[in-house]
C-alpha positions, 0 to 999 in steps of 0.5 A: 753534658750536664746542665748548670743546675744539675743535683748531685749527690754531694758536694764531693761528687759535686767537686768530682763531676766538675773536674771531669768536665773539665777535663772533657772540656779540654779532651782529656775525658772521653764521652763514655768517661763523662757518662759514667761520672754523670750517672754516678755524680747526679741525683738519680731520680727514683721510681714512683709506686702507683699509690705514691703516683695518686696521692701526688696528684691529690696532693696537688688537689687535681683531676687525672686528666688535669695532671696529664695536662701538666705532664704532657701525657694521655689522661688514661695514661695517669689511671694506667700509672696508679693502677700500676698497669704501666710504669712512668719513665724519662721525662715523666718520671723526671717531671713527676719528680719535680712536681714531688719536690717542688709542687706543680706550680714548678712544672706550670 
């Protein structure tokens, strides 16, 4: 199931999502039908390069092994990412996002 604050890609998709769940609230969508509307409804969150990665963290005026601390990861972990020796996914890439949109302060 979906979070209430989920982002989704429109206020259509909005609209569609919300009938589905409804719908699989009440059993009339199964878990794979609720899926697929999940993964076609939301904002995906898109990949980061490693350059894009640094200039976030600069952005944000901190150390690699302070931005690993906001992330929850290894500081030689953030080096891999802006060497690109290594790729950010789920909940890293997820926070990485918020801090993007909102700042780090969001994730604080």
């Amino acid at each position: 199931m979906v979070a209430k604050r989920a982002r989704y890609r429109s206020k259509i998709a909005r609209t569609v999502h919300e009938t589905v769940r409804g719908l699989h609230r009440i059993g009339l969508a199964d878990k794979r039908t609720m899926r697929q509307f999940d993964s076609s409804c939301l904002t995906s969150v898109e990949e980061l390069t490693p350059r894009q990665i640094q200039a976030l963290r600069e952005r944000e005026d901190v150390s690699q092994a302070v931005f690993a601390g906001y992330l929850n990861v290894r500081p030689g972990l953030i080096s891999q990412w802006e060497r690109g020796e290594k790729k950010p996914s789920g909940p890293s890439l997820k926070l990485l996002a918020i801090v993007q949109a909102r700042g780090l302060d969001a994730i604080a």
